[in-house]
C-alpha positions as CSV (number, residue, x, y, z in Angstrom):
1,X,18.4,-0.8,-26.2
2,X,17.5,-4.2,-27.6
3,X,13.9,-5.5,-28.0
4,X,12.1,-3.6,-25.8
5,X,8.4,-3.9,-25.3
6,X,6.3,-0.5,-25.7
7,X,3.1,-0.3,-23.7
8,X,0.8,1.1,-26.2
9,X,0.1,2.3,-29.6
10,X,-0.6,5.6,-27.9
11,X,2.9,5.4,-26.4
12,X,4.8,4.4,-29.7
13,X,3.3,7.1,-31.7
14,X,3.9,9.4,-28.5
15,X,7.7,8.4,-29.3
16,X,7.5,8.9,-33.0
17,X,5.8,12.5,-33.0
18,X,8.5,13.6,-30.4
19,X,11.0,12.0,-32.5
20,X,9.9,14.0,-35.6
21,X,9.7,16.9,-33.5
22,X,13.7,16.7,-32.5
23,X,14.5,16.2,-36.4
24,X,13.3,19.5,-37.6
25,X,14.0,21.5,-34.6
26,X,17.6,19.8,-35.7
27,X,17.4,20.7,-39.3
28,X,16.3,24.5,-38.4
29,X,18.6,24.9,-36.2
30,X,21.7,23.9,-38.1
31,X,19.9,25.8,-41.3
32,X,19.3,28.9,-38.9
33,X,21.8,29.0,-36.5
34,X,24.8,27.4,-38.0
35,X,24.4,28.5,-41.5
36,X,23.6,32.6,-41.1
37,X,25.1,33.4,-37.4
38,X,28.2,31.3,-37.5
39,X,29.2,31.2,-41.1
40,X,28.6,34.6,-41.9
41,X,30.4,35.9,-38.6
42,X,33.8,33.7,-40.0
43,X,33.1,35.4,-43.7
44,X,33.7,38.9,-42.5
């Protein structure tokens, strides 16, 4: 990406928030989905 400007304050912390957001729907994912669906299906 580079140096790119950003508009606004509103806008960066528009990008941060959504950034935040994408990290814990990450980490519950891979703690919900990964961790009791998958894992446990291979154990049996």
């Amino acid at each position: 990406m580079g140096n790119v400007e950003l508009k606004s304050t509103e806008y960066r912390q528009f990008i941060v928030i959504v950034a935040c957001i994408n990290a814990i729907v990450s980490y519950l994912f891979e703690k919900v989905i990964v961790e009791n669906l998958i894992i446990d299906y291979w154990a049996k």
